[in-house]
C-alpha positions as a LaTeX table, in Angstrom:
\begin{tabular}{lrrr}
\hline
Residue & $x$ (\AA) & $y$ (\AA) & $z$ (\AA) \\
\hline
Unk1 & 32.86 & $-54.38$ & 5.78 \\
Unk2 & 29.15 & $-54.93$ & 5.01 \\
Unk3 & 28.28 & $-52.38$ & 7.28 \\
Unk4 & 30.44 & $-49.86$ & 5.75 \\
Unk5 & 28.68 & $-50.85$ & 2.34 \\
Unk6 & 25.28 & $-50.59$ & 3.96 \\
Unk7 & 26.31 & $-47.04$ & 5.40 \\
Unk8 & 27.50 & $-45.49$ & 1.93 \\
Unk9 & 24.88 & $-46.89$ & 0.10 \\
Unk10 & 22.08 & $-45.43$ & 2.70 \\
Unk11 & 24.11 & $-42.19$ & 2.77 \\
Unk12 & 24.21 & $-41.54$ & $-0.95$ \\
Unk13 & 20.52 & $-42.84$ & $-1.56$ \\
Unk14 & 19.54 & $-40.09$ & 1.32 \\
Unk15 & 21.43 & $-37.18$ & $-0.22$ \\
Unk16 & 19.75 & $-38.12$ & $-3.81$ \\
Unk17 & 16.64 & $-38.63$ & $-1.96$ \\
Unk18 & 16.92 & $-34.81$ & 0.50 \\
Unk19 & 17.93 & $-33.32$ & $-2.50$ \\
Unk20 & 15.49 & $-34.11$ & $-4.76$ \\
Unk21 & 13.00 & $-32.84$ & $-2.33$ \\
Unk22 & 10.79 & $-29.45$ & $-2.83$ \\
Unk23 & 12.01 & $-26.37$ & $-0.16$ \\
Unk24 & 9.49 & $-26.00$ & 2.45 \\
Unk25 & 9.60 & $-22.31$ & 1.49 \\
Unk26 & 8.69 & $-23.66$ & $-2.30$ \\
Unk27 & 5.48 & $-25.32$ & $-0.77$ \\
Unk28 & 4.04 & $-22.04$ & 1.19 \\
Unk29 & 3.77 & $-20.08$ & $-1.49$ \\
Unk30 & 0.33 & $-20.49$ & $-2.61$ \\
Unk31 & $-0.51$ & $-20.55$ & 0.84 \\
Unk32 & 0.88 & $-17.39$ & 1.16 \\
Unk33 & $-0.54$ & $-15.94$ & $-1.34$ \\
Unk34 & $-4.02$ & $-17.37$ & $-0.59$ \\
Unk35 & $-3.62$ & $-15.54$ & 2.56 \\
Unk36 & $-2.63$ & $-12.04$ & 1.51 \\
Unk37 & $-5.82$ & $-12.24$ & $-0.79$ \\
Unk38 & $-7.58$ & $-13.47$ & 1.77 \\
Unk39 & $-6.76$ & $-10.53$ & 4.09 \\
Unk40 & $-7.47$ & $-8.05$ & 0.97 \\
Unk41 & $-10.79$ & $-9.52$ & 0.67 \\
Unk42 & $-11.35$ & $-9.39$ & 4.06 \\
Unk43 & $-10.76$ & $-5.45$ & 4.08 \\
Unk44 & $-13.12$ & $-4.92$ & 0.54 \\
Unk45 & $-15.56$ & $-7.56$ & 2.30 \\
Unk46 & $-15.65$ & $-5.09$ & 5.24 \\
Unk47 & $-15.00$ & $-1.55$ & 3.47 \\
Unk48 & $-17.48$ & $-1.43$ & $-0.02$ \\
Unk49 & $-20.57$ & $-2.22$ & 2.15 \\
Unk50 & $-19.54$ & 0.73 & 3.69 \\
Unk51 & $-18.93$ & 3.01 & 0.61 \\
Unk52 & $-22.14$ & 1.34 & $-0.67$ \\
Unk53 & $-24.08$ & 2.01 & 2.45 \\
Unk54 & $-22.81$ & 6.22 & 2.99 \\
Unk55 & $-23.51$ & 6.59 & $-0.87$ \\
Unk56 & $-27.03$ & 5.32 & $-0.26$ \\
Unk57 & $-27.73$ & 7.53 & 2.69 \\
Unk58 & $-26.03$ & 10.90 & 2.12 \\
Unk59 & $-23.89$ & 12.76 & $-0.68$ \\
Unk60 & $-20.99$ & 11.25 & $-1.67$ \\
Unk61 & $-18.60$ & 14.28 & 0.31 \\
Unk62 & $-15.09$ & 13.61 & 0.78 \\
Unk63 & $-15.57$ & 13.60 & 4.49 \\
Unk64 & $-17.17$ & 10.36 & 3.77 \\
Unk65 & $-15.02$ & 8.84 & 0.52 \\
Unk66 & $-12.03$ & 9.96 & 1.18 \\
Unk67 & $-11.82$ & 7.39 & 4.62 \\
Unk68 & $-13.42$ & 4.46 & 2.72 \\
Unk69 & $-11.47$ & 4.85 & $-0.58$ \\
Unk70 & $-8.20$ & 5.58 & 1.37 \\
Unk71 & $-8.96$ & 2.01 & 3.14 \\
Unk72 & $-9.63$ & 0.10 & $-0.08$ \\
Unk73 & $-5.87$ & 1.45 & $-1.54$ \\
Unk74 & $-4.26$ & 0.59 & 1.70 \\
Unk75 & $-5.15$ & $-2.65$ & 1.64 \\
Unk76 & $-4.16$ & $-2.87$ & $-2.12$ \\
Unk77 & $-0.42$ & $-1.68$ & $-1.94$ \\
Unk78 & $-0.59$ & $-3.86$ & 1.91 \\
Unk79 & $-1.38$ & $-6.79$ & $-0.43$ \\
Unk80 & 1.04 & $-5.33$ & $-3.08$ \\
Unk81 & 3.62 & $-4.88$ & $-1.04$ \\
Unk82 & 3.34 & $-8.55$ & 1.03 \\
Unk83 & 3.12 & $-10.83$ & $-2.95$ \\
Unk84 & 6.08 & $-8.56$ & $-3.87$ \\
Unk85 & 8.22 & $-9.49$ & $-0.72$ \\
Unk86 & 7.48 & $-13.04$ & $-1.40$ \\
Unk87 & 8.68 & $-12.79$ & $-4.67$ \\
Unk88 & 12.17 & $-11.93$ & $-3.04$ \\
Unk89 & 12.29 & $-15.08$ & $-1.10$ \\
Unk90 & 10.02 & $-17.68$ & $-3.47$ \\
Unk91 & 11.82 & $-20.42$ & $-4.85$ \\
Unk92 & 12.09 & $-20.16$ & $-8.41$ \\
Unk93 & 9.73 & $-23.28$ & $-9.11$ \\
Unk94 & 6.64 & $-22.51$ & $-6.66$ \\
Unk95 & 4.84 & $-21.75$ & $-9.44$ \\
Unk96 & 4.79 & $-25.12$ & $-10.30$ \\
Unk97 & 3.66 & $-26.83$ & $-7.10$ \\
Unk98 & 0.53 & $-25.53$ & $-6.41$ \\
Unk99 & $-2.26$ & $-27.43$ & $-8.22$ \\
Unk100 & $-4.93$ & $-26.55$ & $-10.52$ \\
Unk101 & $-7.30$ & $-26.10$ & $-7.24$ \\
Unk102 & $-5.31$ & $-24.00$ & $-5.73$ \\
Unk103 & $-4.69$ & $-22.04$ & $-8.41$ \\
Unk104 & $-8.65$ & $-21.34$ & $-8.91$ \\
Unk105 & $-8.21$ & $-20.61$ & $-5.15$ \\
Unk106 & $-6.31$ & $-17.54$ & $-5.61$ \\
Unk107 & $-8.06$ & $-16.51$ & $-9.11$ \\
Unk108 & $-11.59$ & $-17.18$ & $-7.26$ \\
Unk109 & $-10.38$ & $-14.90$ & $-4.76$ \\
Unk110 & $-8.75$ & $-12.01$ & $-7.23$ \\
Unk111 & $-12.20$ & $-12.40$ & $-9.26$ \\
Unk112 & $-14.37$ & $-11.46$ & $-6.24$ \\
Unk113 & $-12.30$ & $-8.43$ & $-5.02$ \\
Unk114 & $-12.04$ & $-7.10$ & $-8.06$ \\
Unk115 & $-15.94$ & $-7.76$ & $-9.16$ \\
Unk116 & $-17.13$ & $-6.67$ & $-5.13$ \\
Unk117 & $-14.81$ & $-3.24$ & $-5.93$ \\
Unk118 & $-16.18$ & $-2.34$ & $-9.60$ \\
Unk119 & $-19.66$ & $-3.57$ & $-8.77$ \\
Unk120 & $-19.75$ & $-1.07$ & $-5.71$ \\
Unk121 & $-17.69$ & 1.30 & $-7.32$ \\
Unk122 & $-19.49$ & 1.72 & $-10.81$ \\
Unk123 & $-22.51$ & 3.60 & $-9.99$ \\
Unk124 & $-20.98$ & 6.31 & $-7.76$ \\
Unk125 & $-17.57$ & 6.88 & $-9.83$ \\
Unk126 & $-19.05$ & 9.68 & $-11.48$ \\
Unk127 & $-19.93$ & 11.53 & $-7.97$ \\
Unk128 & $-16.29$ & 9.98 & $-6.38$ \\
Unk129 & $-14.06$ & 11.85 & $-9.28$ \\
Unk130 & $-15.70$ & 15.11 & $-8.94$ \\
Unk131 & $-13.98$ & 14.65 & $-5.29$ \\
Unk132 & $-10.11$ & 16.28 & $-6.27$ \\
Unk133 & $-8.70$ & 13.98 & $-3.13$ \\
Unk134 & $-10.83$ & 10.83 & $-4.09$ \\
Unk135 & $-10.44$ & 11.17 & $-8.13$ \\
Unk136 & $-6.32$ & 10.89 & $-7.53$ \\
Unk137 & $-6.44$ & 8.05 & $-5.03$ \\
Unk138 & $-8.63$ & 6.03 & $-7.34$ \\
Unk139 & $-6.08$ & 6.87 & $-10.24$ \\
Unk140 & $-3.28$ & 5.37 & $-7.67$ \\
Unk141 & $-5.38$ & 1.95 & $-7.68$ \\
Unk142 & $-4.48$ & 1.13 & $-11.21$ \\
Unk143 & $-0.91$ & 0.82 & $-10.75$ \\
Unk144 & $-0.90$ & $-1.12$ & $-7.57$ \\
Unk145 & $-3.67$ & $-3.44$ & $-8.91$ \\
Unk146 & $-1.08$ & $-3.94$ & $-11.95$ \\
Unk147 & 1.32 & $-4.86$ & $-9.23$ \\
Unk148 & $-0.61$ & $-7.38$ & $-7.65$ \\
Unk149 & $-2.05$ & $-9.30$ & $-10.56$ \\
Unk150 & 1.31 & $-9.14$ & $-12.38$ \\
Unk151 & 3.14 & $-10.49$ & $-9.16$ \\
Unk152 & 0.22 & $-13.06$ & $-8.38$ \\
Unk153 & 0.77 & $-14.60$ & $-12.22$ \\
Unk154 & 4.81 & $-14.66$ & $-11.75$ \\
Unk155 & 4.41 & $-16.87$ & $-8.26$ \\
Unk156 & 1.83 & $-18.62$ & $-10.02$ \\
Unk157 & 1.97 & $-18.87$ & $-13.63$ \\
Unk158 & $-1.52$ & $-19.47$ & $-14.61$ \\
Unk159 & $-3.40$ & $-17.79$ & $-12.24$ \\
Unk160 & $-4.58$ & $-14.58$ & $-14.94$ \\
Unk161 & $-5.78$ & $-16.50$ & $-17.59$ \\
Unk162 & $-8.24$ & $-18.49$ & $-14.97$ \\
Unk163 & $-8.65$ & $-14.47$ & $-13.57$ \\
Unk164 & $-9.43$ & $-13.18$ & $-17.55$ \\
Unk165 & $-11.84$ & $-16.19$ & $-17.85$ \\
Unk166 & $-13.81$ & $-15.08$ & $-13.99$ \\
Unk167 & $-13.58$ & $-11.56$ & $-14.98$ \\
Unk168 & $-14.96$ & $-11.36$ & $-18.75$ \\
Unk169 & $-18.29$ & $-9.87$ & $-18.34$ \\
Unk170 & $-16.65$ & $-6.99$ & $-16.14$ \\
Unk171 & $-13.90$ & $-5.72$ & $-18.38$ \\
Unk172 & $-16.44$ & $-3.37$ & $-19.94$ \\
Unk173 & $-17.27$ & $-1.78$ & $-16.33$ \\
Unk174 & $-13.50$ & $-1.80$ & $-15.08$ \\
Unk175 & $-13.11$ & 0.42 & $-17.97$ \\
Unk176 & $-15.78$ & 2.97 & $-16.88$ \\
Unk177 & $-13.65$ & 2.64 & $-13.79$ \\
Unk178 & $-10.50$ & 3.55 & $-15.36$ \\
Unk179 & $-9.12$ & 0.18 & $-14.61$ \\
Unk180 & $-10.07$ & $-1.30$ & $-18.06$ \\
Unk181 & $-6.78$ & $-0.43$ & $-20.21$ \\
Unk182 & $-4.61$ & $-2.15$ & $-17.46$ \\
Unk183 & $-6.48$ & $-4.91$ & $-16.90$ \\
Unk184 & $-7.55$ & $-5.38$ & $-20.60$ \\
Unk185 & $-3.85$ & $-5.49$ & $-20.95$ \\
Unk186 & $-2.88$ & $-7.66$ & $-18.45$ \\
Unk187 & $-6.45$ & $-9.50$ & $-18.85$ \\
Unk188 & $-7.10$ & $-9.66$ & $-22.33$ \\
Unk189 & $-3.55$ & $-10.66$ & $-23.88$ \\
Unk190 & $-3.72$ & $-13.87$ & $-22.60$ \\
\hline
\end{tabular}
């Protein structure tokens, strides 16, 4: 008889207990998201030095932007198309369980590709848009950067306005850029 006690008790304090518990799935997420942006950087990290480098050397042609710009906006909608997916399968409160750190993790790490991109892209964006094949891929980057910082801040509420605060003094360049309205918008509302 007391064991039977002892055994309902434990079993009822164990199913409060298991589900009270966070998903596993709920505690990846800013992993995961840490590691597309990591894997984005690591593609800008790698590509702009090489934009930077064939802009020093030679004319900007489209032989040699076209390549290096088509790079850069594969590895946005990649990254795009990855934070999307995991919006699919988050759990509705992973927002909430990654820290303050880790959410200057991720906004560190959206800061730096975005200043590494306008800081290489700024002085030659005159030369890239008289390119016909460079000037519309650049005007495809807008939209899937939208996509990216818009999914980024609905996994992890937050993470923009730390992004807006990083990203001030370049607003005025992303806008020679033609990045500026979107991310003014998405930057500078909140």
């Amino acid at each position: 008889m007391f064991f039977t006690r002892f055994a309902a008790a434990f079993t009822l304090g164990s199913a409060l207990f298991a589900a009270a518990a966070p998903t596993p799935r709920a505690l990846d997420v800013g992993s995961e998201v840490t590691s597309i942006l990591g894997d984005l950087q690591g593609v800008t990290n790698a590509v702009l030095p090489e934009i930077c480098s064939s802009s020093a050397l030679t004319e900007i042609t489209e032989e040699t932007a076209l390549p290096l710009v088509q790079k850069l906006a594969d590895a946005l909608t990649t990254a795009s198309s990855s934070l999307t997916g995991l919006t699919s399968s988050a759990n509705s409160t992973a927002g909430g369980l990654l820290g303050r750190d880790g959410k200057e993790e991720v906004a560190q790490l959206l800061n730096t590709v975005i200043s590494d991109a306008t800081n290489t892209l700024n002085p030659i964006v005159g030369e890239l848009q008289k390119i016909p094949a460079v000037k519309e891929l650049l005007t495809t980057l807008s939209p899937v950067l939208n996509t990216v910082l818009s999914t980024v801040d609905s996994l992890l509420p937050g993470v923009l306005s730390l992004v807006s605060g990083l990203l001030g003094p370049v607003l005025d360049v992303l806008k020679g850029l033609g990045l500026g309205n979107l991310l003014g918008g998405l930057l500078g509302g909140l």
